[in-house]
C-alpha positions in Angstrom: 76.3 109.0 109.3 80.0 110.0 110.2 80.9 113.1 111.0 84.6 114.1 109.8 86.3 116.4 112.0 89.8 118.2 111.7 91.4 114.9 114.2 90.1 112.6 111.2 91.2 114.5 108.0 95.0 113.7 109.0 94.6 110.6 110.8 96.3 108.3 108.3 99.6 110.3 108.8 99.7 108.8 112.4 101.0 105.4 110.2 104.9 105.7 109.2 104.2 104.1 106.0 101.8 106.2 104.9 104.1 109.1 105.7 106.8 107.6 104.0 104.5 107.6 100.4 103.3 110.9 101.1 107.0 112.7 101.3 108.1 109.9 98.3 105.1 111.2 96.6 105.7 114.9 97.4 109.4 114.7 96.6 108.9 113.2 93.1 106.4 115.4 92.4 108.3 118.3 93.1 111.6 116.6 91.6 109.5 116.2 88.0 108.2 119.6 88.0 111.5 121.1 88.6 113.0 119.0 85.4 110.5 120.5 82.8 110.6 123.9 83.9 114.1 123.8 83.8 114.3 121.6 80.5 112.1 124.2 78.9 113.6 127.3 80.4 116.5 126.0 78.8 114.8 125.1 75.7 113.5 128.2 75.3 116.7 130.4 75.9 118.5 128.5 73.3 116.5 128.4 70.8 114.8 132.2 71.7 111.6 130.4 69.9 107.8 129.9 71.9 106.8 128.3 68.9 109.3 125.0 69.2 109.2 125.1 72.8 105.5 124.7 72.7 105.7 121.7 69.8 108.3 120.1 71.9 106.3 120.3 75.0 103.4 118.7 73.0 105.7 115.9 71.5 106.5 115.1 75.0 102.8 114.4 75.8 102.5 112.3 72.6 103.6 108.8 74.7 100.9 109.5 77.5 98.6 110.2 75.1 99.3 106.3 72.7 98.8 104.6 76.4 95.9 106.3 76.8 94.4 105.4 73.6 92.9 101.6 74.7 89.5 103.2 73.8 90.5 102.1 70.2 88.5 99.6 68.6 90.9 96.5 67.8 93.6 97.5 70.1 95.0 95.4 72.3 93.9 96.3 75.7 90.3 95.4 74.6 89.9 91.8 74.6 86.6 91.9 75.6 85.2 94.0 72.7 84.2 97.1 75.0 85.2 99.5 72.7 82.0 98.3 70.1 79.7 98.2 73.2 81.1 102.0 74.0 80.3 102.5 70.1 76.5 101.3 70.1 75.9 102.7 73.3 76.8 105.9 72.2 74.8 106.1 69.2 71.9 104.6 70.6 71.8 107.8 72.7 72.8 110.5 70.0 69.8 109.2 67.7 
C-alpha cells in the first residue's frame, strides 16, 4: 500500500503541460463564471424582476439538460438497447 504524502499530492505540477491545462482550466473557469454573473446582474437590473431572471437562468440549462437525456429509450445515443436493459433492471428490483 502507498502512502501519499504532501511531496506527492502536487507532483504532477512538476510537468509544464499539465501546468499549462491546469491555468487553461482555471482561467476558463473563472472567465465563464464571470459571464453569467455579470449576464444576470444585468438581467436582473433591467428588468428589476427575480422571477425572469430565474426562468431565464433555467432556459439556459435547457441545452445541457437535451444532451444529457441519452437515457431515453429510442434515442440515438443508444444503439445497443441499454436504455430497456436500464428499464427491466429497474423493475426487477422495485417488485
Amino acid at each position: 500500500m502507498r502512502v501519499f504524502t504532501a511531496g506527492h499530492t502536487f507532483a504532477s505540477l512538476r510537468l509544464r503541460d499539465y501546468r499549462l491545462l491546469c491555468l487553461g482550466q482555471f482561467s476558463t473557469s473563472m472567465g465563464q463564471w464571470m459571464d453569467q454573473m455579470t449576464r444576470s446582474w444585468l438581467m436582473y437590473q433591467i428588468t428589476g424582476s427575480a422571477l425572469q431572471l430565474g426562468v431565464a437562468t433555467a432556459l439556459r440549462g435547457l441545452p445541457i439538460c437535451e444532451v444529457c437525456s441519452v437515457n431515453i429509450p429510442g434515442r440515438p445515443g443508444d444503439p445497443d438497447g441499454l436504455c430497456k436493459l436500464h428499464a427491466e433492471v429497474d423493475e426487477e428490483f422495485n417488485r
